[in-house]
C-alpha positions in Angstrom: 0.0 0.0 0.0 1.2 3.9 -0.9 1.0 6.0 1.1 1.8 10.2 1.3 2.9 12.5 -1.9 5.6 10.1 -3.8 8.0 13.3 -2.5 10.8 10.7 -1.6 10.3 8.6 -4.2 13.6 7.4 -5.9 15.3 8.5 -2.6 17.6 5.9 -0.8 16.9 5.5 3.2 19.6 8.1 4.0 18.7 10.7 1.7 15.0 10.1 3.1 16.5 10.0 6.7 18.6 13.4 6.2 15.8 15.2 4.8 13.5 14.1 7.3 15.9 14.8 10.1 17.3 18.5 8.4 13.2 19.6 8.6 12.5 18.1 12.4 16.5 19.8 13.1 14.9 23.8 11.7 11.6 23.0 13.9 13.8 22.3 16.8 15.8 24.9 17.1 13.7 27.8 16.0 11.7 26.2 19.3 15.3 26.0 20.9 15.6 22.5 21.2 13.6 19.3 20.5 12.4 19.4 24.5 11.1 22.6 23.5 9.6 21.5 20.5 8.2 18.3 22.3 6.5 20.8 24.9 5.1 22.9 21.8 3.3 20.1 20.6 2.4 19.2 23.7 0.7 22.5 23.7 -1.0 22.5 20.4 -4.7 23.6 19.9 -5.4 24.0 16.3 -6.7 20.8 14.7 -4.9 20.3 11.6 -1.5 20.6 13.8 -3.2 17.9 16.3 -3.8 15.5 13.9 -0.3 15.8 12.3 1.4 15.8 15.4 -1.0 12.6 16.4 0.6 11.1 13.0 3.8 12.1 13.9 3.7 10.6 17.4 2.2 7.3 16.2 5.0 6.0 14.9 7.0 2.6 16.5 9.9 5.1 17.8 9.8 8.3 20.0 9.8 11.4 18.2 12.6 12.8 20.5 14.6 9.7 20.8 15.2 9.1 17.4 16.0 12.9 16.7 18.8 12.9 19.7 20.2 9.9 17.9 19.7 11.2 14.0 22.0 13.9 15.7 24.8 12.0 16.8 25.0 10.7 13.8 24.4 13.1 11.3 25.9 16.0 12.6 28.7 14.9 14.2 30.6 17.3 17.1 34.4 18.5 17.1 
């Protein structure tokens, strides 16, 4: 079964996995940090964000756990 827009089609995992991570990256810090942007969600009252954020927090894995280990992989510290 498809499912979404096709937008990664022809994308390998770690393309898909970048881009994914580079767009929940800009949300987090223009909330200044992922706990920030956990607690914004958290918060949420209109009901188109609601029922993306219900998406988004459906998934197998934690929203915040798999950013803080996308992280330490993909941006890598001095």
């Amino acid at each position: 079964m498809k499912r979404g827009t096709g937008r990664f089609d022809g994308l390998s995992y770690e393309e898909i996995e970048q881009a994914l991570f580079e767009n929940l990256h800009k949300m987090a810090t223009a909330a200044g940090g992922i706990d920030e942007l956990m607690a914004e969600w958290d918060d949420a009252t209109d009901q188109e964000e609601l029922a993306l954020i219900a998406q988004i927090r459906s998934h197998q894995r934690d929203v915040r756990a798999s950013y803080l280990e996308m992280e330490a992989r993909l941006c890598p510290r001095p």
